[in-house]
N, C-alpha and C positions, 0 to 999 in steps of 0.2 A: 488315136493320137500317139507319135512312136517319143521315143524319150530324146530320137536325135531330131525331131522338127524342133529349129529353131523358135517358133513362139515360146514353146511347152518349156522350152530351156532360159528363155527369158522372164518366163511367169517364176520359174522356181527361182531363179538369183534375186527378182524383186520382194519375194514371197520371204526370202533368207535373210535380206537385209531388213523388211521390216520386223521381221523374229530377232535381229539383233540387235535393232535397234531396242524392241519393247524389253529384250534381258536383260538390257546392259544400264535402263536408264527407270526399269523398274524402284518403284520405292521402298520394296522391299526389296531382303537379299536372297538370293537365289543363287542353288549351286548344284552341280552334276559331280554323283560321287557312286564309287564301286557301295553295292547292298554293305558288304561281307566286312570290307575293309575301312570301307569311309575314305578311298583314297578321292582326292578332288581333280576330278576331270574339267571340270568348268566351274566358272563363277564367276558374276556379275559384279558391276562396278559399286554398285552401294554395298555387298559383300566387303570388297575392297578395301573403300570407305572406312564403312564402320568398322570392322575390325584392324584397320589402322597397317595391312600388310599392301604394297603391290602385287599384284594379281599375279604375276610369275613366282611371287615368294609362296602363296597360295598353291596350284599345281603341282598334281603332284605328291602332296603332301596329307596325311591322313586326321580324319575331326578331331579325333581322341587329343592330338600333340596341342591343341586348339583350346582344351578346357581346361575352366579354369584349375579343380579338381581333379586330378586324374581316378580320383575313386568314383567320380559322378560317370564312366566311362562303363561302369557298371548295368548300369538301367537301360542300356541299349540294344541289348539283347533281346528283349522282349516286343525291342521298337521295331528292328527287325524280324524276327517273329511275325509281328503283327503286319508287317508291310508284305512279307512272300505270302502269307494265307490271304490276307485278306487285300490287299493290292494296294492298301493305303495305312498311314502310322501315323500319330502325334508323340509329343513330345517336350518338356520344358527344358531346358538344359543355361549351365552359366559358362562363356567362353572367356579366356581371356585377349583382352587387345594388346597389339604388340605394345602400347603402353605401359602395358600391367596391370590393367583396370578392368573388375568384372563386367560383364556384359550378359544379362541373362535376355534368354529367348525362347521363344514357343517353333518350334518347328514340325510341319506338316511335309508329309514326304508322300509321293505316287510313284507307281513302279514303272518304267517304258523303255520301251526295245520289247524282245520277243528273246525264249528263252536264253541260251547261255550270255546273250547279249545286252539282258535285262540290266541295267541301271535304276540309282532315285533320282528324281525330279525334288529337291527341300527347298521348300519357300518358308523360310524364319523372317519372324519380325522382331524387334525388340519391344520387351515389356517392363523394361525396368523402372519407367517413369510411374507405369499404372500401378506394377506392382509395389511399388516404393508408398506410393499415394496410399494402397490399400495398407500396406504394414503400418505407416503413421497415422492413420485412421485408425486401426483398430490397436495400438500402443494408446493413442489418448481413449479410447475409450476404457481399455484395461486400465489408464491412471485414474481416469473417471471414478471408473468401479470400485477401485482398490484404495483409493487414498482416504487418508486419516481425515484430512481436513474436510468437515459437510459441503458435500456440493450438490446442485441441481442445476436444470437447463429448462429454460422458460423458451415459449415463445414472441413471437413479434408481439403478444399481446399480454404476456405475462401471467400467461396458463402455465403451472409446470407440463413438461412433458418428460422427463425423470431423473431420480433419485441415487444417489449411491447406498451404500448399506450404511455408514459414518452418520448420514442425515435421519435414518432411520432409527441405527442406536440412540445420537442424542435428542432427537425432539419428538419418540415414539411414535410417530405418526408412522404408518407401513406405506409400502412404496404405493399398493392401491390406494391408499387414501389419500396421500399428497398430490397424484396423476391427475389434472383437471382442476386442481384448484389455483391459487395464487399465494405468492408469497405472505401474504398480510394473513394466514395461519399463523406465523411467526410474529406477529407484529406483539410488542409489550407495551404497554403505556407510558416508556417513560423517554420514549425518541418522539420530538414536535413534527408536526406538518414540516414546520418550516424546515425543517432540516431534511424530509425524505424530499422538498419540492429542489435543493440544493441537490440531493443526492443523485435526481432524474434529471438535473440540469446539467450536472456534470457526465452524463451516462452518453446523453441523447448528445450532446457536443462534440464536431468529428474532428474536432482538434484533440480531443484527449478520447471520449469513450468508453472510459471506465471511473468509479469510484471506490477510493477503500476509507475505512474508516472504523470506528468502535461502537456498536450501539450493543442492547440488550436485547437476544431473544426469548420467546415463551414455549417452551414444548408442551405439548398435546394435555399432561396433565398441570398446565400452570406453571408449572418450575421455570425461573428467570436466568439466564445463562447468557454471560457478556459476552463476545465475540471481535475478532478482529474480522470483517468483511470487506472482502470485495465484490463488487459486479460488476463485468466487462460485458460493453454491447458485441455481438456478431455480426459482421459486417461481410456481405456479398464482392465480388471485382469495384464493382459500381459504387460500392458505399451504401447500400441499402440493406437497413437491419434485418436480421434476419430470424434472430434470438438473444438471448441473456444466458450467462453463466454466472453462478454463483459460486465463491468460494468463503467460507467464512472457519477459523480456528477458533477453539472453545479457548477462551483465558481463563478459566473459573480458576483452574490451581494456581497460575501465577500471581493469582489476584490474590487469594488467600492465602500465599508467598510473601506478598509486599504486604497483608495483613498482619502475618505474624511479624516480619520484621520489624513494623512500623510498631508494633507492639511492643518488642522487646527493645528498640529503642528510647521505646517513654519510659517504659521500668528502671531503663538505664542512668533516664535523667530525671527520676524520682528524687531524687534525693536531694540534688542540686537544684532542682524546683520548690524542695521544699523549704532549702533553707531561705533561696530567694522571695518566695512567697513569706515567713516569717518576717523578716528584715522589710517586705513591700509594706506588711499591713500591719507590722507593729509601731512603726512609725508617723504614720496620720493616724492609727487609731490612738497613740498616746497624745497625739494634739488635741483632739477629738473628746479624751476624759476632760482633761487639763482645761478645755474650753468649759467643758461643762458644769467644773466646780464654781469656775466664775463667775456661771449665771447663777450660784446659788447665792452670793454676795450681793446681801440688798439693797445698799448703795455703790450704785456702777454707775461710773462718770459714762456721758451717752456715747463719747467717742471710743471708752473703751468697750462699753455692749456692741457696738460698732463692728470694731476689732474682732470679736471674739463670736457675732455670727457669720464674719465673712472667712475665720479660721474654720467653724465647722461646715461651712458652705466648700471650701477649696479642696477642706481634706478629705470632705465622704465624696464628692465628686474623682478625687484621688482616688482613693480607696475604690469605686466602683469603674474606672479605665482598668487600675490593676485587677482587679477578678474578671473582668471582661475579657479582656488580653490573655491571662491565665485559660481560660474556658476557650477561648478561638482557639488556642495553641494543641490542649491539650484534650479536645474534642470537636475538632471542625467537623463540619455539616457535608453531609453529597453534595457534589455539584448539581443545579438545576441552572437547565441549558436553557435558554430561551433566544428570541432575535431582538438583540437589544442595539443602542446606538451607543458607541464610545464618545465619540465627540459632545454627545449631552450630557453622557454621563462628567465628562472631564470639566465642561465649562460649569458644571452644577456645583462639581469638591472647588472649583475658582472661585465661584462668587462665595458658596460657605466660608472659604478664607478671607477674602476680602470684607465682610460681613463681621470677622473678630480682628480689630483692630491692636484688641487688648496682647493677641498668638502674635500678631505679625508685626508690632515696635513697629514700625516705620516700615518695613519691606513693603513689597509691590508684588503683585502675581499675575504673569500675561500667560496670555494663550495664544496657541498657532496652530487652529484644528483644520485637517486636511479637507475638503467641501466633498472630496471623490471618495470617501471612506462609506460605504454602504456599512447600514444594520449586519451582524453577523452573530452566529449563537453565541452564547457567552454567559456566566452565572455577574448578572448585574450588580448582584449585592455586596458577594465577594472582591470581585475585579475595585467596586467603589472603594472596598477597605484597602486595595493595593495603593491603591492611588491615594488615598489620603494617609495613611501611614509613610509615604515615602516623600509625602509634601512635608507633612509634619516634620520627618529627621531634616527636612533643606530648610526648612524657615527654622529650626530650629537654631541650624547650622552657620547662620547667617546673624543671627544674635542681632535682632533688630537694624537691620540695613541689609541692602542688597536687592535682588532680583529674582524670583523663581518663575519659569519657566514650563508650563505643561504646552507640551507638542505634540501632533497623533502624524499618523502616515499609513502607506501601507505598500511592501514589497511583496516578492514572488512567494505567495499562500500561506501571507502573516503580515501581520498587524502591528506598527510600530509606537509606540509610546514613549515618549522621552520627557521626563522631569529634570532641569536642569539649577542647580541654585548657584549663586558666588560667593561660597561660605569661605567657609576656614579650609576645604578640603579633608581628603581622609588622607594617614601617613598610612606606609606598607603594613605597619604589623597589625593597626587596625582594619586593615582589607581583609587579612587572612579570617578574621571567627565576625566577619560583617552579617551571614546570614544564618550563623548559629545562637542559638538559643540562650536566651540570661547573659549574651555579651553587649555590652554597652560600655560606652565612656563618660554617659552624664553620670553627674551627681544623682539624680533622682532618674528612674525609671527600671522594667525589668528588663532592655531587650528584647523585646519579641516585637516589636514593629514591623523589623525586617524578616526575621524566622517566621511570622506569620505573611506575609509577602512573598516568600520566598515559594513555601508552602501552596498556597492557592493558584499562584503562576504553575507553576510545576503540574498538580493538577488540571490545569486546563492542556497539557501539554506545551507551556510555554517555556518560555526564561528570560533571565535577568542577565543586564548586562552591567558594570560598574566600568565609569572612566572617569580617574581622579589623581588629582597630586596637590599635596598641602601648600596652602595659599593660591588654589587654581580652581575653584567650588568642585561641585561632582555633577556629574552626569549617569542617572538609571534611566536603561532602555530595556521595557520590555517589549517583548516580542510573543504577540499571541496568535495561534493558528486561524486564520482567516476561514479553512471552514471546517468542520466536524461533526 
């Protein structure tokens, strides 16, 4: 077949166009460039493309002016090298786009033509995605590694599958021994069911996914070690779990932080406790003798014997609120969290009020408990002393008439409580030392009703809210964390 028969010449132009066609619309970029030089003979349109030049701007024009680095211009040497020996080269290299934006690529080069005519054939792709994926893969696994705070990686099933070194220091357990087992190595006795069935409630939920919260760990020899934890679920494209992470920070120092402080501020108000506790119990206790000489007097009219067992009836019941109050203040108890109901609890201190007719002169005490308020942890006992210490200052307040007010609710992951009275109100400068310590404006009492209120809320991680102005009663809202 000679090169000037017509078919043979037809075969080669269709044969050229579809070779132009597969160059030009390849998904990779492809380019024809001098061995020596790198000067660019050709280059295809996703070349184009991605590098952000027109193809004439390309032409012509040599790789090297192309990277991002000019010293990465370096390692090419040996790509050529490897390309005239061995008739093929790889290569990683980072270009820039006329943008200005790196662009890294692996390129593969073949040699063709026939000697001094020899050209490369470079089919690069970009890898920046994959290798981008790979570097933030292996960043989080070097934070994994490295960070302070204990972490590990469970399964869909809540097998660990491993450990950082952090987990290892603090709960001595070694990474072989953690590998295979489950978190409830960690478990201490003093976090409830009901709280871990909250904790997987909130986990397994693909509205949130994750929980954090404070409980106490056990490391390997026993030792109890409080924590701030989190567990976040892993989640696939789809939404399908895939694993657990854990992250938890050791509080032990800060805890024995607010220990000492909490210390040195009792010491602080030693003193002043003590003169208040003098003046509490010198006082019913001198009614208290005084009553008693009377019963030695062997003719006592009945209405005075009368008199004088209902003075030492008032005043050792006195006398024992005050060392009660003194003792809550000045040695409250751990919280014990359990799943308890507010709303029974609230309607229970209701009827107890309502039940002393003798406390409440004439007022009235209504309720307005929320029906959607679910059971949530909460130290029952405690919380009970909030609530009736805070009823107590409103009916107090109220001096026989008026109306008190217990209300519950519950907003975004807290718990609302509002005791409302139509007392006298509080003035500004009794707002200012409302929840400190031995401040009071009755005649009789030591202040700590609210100091002890203040106190228990706070530990639960809650707080107190005050709204008031003289002749307008008051309103305390507290607010307790709905779950923990």
């Amino acid at each position: 077949m000679s090169g000037s028969d017509p078919n043979y010449i037809k075969g080669r132009s269709v044969n050229a166009r579809r070779f132009s066609a597969l160059f030009d619309f390849a998904a990779d970029m492809i380019w024809i460039a001098e061995i020596e030089s790198g000067l660019l003979l050709e280059a295809n349109a996703t070349t184009a493309r991605t590098l952000g030049y027109p193809r004439e701007e390309l032409l012509g024009r040599e790789l090297p002016e192309f990277l991002f680095d000019k010293r990465d211009s370096a390692p090419s040497r040996p790509f050529v090298e490897s390309l005239r020996s061995r008739g093929s080269a790889a290569m990683t290299a980072t270009f820039r786009t006329k943008g200005g934006q790196p662009l890294e690529v692996e390129m593969r080069a073949s040699l063709i033509g026939e000697g001094a005519e020899q050209v490369m054939l470079v089919i690069a792709r970009d890898i920046g995605e994959s290798l981008r994926e790979h570097r933030r893969a292996l960043a989080l696994f070097e934070a994994f590694r490295r960070s302070n705070d204990v972490m590990f990686y469970c399964d869909r099933n809540g097998v660990i599958l491993d450990v950082n070194a952090a987990f290892t220091r603090s709960y001595g357990f070694t990474r072989e021994e953690a590998i295979g087992n489950t978190p409830r190595i960690l478990r201490s006795p003093h976090s409830t069911e009901e709280v871990y069935q909250q904790m997987w409630g909130q986990i397994l939920d693909p509205g949130k996914g994750f929980w954090r919260g404070q409980l106490i760990n056990r490391t390997k020899d026993g030792r109890e070690i409080p924590v701030i934890l989190t567990i976040t679920a892993v989640r696939n494209d789809v939404g399908e779990i895939l694993g657990y992470v854990s992250n938890a920070m050791d509080i032990s120092d800060q805890m024995a932080l607010q220990g000492r402080v909490a210390n040195a501020e009792a010491l602080a108000s030693l003193g002043e406790m003590a003169a208040v506790v003098a003046h509490e119990i010198r006082n019913p206790l001198g009614s208290i003798v005084m009553a008693a000489k009377q019963l030695t007097v062997a003719k006592l009219a009945k209405a005075d014997r009368d008199m004088v067992y209902r003075v030492l009836r008032d005043e050792s019941q006195r006398l024992n609120e005050t060392l009660t109050n003194f003792l809550a203040y000045a040695r409250p108890r751990g919280l014990r969290l359990e799943l308890a109901d507010l709303n029974a609890l609230v309607d229970d201190v209701a009827r107890t009020l309502r039940s002393n007719q003798e406390l409440l002169k004439g007022a009235s005490v209504e309720v307005a408990l929320d029906p959607a308020l679910n059971p949530f942890p909460f130290d029952r006992d405690q919380v009970r002393q909030v609530v009736w210490n805070i009823a107590l200052n409103g009916v107090q307040a109220m001096d026989g008439g008026g109306t008190l007010t217990l209300s519950t609710g519950h907003e975004a992951g807290s718990v609302r409580l509002e005791i409302r009275d139509t007392g006298s109100g509080i003035t500004d400068s009794a707002r200012e030392g409302l929840f400190k310590p031995f401040q009071t404006t009755k005649q009789q009492g030591t202040g700590l009703g609210l100091a002890i209120a203040d106190r228990i809320v706070k530990s639960h991680g809650g707080s107190i809210e005050v709204d008031s102005a003289p002749g307008k009663g008051a309103s305390f809202v507290v607010r307790l964390p709905y779950i923990q």
